[in-house]
C-alpha positions in Angstrom: 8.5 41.1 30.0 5.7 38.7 30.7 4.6 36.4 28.2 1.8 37.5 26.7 0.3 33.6 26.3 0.8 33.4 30.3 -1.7 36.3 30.6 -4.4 34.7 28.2 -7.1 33.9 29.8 -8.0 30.5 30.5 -10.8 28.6 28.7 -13.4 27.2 30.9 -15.1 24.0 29.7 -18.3 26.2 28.7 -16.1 28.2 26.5 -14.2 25.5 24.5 -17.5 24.0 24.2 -19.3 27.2 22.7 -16.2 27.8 20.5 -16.3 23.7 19.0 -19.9 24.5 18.2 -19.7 27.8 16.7 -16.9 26.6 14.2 -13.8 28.4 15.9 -10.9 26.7 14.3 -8.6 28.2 17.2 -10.5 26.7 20.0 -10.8 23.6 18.4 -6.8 23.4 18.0 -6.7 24.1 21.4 -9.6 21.5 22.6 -7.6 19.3 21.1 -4.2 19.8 22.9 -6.1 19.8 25.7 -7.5 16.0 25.3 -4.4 15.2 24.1 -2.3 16.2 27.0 -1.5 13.8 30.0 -1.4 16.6 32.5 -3.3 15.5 35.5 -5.2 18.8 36.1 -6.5 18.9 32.5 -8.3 15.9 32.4 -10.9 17.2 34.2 -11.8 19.8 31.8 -11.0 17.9 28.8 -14.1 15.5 30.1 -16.3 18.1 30.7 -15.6 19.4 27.3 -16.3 16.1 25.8 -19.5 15.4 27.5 -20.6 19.0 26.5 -20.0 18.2 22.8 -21.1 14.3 22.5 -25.0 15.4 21.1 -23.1 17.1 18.6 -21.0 14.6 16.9 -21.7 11.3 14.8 -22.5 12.8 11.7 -19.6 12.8 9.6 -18.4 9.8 7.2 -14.7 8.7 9.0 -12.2 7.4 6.6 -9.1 5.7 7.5 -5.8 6.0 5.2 -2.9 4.2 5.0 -0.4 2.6 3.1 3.2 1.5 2.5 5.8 4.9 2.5 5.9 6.1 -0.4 2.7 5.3 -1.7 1.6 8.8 -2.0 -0.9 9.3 0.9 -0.8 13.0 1.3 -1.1 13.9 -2.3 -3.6 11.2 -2.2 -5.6 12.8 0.2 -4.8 16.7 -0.9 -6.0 15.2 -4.4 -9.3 13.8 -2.5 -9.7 16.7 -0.3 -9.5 19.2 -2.6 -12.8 18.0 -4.2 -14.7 16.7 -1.2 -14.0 21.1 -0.6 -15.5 22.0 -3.8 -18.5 19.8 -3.7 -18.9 21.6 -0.5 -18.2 19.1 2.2 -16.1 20.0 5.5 -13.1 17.5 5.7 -10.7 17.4 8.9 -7.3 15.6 8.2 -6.0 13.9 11.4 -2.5 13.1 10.1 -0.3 10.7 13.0 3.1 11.9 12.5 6.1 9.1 13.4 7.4 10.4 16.9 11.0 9.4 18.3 11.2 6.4 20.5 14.5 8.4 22.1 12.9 11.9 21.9 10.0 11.9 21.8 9.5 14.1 18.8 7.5 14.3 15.4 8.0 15.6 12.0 4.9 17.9 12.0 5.2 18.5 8.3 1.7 17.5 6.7 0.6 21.0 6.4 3.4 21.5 4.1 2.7 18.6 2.4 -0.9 19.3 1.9 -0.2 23.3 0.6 -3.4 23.6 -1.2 -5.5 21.5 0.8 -4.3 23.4 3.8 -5.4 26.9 2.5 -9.1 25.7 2.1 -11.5 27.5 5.0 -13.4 23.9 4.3 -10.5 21.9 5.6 -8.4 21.1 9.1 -5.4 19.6 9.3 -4.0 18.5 12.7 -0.7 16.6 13.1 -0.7 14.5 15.7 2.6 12.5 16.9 2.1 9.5 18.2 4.0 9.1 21.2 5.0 5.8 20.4 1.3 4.6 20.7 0.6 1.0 19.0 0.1 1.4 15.5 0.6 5.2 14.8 -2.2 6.0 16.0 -2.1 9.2 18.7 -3.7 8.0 22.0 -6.6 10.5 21.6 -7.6 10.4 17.9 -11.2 9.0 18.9 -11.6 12.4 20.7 -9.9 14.3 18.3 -12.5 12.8 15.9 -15.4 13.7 18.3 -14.0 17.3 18.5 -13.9 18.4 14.7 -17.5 16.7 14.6 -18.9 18.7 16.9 -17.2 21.6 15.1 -19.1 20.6 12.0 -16.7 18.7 10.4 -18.6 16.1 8.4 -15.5 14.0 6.7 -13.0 13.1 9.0 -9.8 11.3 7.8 -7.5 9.5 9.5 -3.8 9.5 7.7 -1.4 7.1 9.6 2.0 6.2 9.5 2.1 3.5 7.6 1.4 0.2 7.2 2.5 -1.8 10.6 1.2 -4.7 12.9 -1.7 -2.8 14.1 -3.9 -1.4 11.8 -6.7 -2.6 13.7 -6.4 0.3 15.6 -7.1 2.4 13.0 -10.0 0.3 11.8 -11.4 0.5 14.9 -12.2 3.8 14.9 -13.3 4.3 11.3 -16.2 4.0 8.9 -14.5 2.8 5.7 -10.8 1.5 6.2 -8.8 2.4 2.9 -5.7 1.0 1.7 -3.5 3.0 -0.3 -0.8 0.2 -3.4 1.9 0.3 -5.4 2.1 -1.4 -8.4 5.1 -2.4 -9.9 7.2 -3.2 -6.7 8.6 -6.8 -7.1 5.9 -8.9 -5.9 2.5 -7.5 -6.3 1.9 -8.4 -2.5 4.6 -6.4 -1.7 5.2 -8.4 1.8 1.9 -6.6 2.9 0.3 -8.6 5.3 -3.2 -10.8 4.7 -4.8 -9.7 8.0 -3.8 -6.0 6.5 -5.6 -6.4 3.4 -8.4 -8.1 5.2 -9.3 -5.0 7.3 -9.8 -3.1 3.9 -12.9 -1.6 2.5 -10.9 -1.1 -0.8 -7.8 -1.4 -2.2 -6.7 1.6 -4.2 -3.6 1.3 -6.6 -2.4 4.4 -6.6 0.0 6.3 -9.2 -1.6 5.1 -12.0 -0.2 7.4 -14.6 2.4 7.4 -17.3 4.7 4.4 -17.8 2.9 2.7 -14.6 -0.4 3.0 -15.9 -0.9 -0.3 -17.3 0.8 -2.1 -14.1 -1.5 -0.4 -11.9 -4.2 -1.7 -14.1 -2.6 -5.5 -13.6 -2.5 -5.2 -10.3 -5.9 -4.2 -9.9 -6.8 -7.0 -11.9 -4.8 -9.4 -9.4 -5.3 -7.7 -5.8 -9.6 -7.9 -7.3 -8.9 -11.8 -8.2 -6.9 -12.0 -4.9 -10.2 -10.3 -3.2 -12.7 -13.3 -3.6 -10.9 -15.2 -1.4 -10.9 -13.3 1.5 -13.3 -12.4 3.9 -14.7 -9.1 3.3 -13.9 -6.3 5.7 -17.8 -5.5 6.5 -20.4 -7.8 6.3 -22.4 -7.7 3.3 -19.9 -5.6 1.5 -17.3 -6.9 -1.4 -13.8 -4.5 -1.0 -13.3 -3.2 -4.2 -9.9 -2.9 -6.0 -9.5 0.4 -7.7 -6.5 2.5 -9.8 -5.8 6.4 -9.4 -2.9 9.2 -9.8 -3.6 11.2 -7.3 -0.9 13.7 -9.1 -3.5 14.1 -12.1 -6.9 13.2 -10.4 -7.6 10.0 -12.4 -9.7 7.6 -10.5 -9.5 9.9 -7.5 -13.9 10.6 -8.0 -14.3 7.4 -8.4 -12.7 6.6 -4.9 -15.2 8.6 -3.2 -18.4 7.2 -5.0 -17.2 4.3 -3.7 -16.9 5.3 0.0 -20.5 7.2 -0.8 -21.7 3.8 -1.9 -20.2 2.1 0.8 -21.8 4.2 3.6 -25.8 4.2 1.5 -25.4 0.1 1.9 -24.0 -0.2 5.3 -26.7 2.0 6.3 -29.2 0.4 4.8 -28.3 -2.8 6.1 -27.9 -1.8 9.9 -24.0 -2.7 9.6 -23.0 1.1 9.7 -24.7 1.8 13.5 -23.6 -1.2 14.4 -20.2 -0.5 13.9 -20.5 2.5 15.4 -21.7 0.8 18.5 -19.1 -1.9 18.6 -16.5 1.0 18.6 -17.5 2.9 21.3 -17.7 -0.3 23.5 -13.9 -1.0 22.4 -13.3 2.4 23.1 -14.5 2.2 27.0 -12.8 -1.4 27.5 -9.4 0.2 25.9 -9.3 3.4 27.8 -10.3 1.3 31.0 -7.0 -0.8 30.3 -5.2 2.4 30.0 -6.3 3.4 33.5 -5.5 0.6 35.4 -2.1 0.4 33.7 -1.5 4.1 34.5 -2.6 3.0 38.1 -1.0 0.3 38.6 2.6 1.6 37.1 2.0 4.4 39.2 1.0 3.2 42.4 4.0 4.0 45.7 3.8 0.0 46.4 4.5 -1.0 43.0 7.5 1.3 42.3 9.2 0.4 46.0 9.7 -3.5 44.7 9.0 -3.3 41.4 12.9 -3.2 40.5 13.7 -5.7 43.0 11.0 -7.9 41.7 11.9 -7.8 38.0 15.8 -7.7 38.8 14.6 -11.2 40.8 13.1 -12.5 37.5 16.0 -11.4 35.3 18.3 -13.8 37.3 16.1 -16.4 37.4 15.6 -16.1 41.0 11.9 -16.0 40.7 9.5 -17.5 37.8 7.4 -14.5 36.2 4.0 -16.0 37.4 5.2 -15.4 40.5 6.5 -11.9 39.8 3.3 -10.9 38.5 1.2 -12.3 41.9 3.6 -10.5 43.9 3.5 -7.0 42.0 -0.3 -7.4 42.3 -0.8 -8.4 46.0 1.1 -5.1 46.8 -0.9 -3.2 44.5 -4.1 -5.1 45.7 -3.1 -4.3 49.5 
């Protein structure tokens, strides 16, 4: 028996683009496998459909979330999402699932993790895995973030794996950059890098509830000390140090008047559109990189010596400057 998906019939662009505006959540999932494939014949389309939907998007406030395991980011951001819902915004949840280095795999599990969140007609949740792209981050989450704007999505999060090497990639794609803590584990640091804290908005201290109430309220007091000697994340902005249990909703309003408050001043002081402008520059200089990686690992001349050459370099036959002017002449010629 045929299958009956092989019999579907296939989206044009001006169809994926009608169903993006018109708030189909079912095209949009598919919009978004289609961007996020790396089939050659659906690139095409997936540019078409992004050109078709760029005057719709920039309107939504993007939030970036991350923190150490553990730290309670999806009931963090269930907790959050819940009421951003019932004060009647539209929140989509981009959560970057951990993939296999070996397989390739991910744990798609966030919708399980987000039960009530995930039941809301205001909210959409799309686990992403990440391929192994730098930093957790899935290789098309700035299109992803384009799509669910255009679909009138006007809070997009951006849930990654954790805190890494790279966050930067993450900040470079968001509004307000928020850092999800821990108090009472060793060192109030906990080994979390400066340049991590640095890209924060605000530091949020999470779990604050119960017996670990009144740590979480010390190390507020500490990461806030710790804060005046850093160089804030946005101009003209101080990152704030906050405390909330995200498993009884403590602090968890307060988080968002601070993001509100954070987007009124950047606004106001030009900082906000410029951001936004500096992003999508990054965003053309990083996806030309991509292509002319993808060219160049894929081009016949390179792949005839490329072995050869780097087999030559391994034995110390031939110094890796050299290497690299011989891999390029070919793919020059």
């Amino acid at each position: 028996m045929p299958d009956p998906a092989s019999q579907r019939r296939r989206l044009t662009a001006a169809d994926y683009i009608a169903g993006i505006l018109g708030g189909d959540r079912s095209i949009l999932a598919q919009a978004i496998t289609l961007v996020e494939s790396r089939a050659a014949n659906h690139e095409a389309l997936a540019q078409e459909v992004l050109a078709g939907i760029m005057p719709h998007t920039g309107e939504s406030v993007r939030v970036g979330i991350t923190g150490v395991p553990g730290v309670g980011k999806s009931t963090f951001i269930e907790a959050l999402g819940t009421r951003l819902c019932d004060a009647g915004h539209r929140l989509a949840v981009l959560a970057v699932d951990p993939s296999s280095s070996v397989t390739r795999g991910s744990i798609l599990g966030d919708k399980t993790r987000m039960e009530e969140l995930s039941r809301r007609e205001e909210a959409f949740i799309r686990p992403s895995p990440t391929a192994g792209t730098l930093g957790g981050v899935t290789r098309r989450s700035r299109e992803t973030i384009l799509l669910c704007e255009a679909a009138g999505f006007d809070v997009i999060f951006v849930e990654t794996v954790g805190v890494g090497q790279s966050e930067t990639v993450v900040r470079s794609m968001v509004d307000f950059f928020l850092l999800l803590l821990l108090a009472g584990a060793g060192d109030e640091l906990q080994g979390i890098k400066k340049g991590v804290i640095e890209l924060a908005d605000a530091l949020v201290i999470n779990k604050a509830d119960g017996d670990n109430l009144m740590p979480a309220k010390r190390a507020r007091a500490e990461y806030a000390q710790a804060l005046h000697y850093l160089a804030p994340a946005t101009e003209g902005w101080q990152t704030r140090a906050l405390t909330c249990s995200a498993l009884t909703g403590d602090g968890v309003d307060e988080v968002w008047q601070v993001v509100e408050g954070f987007v009124s001043a950047a606004r106001e002081a030009g900082t906000f559109e410029a951001r936004r402008r500096d992003q999508a520059l990054q965003w053309v200089r990083t996806m030309v990189e991509e292509r002319l990686v993808a060219r160049f690992s894929g081009h016949p001349g390179v792949q005839a010596v490329r072995s050869e050459v780097e087999e030559a370099v391994l034995e110390g036959r031939l110094p890796p400057s050299v290497a690299v002017e011989r891999l390029l002449d070919v793919f020059d010629g």
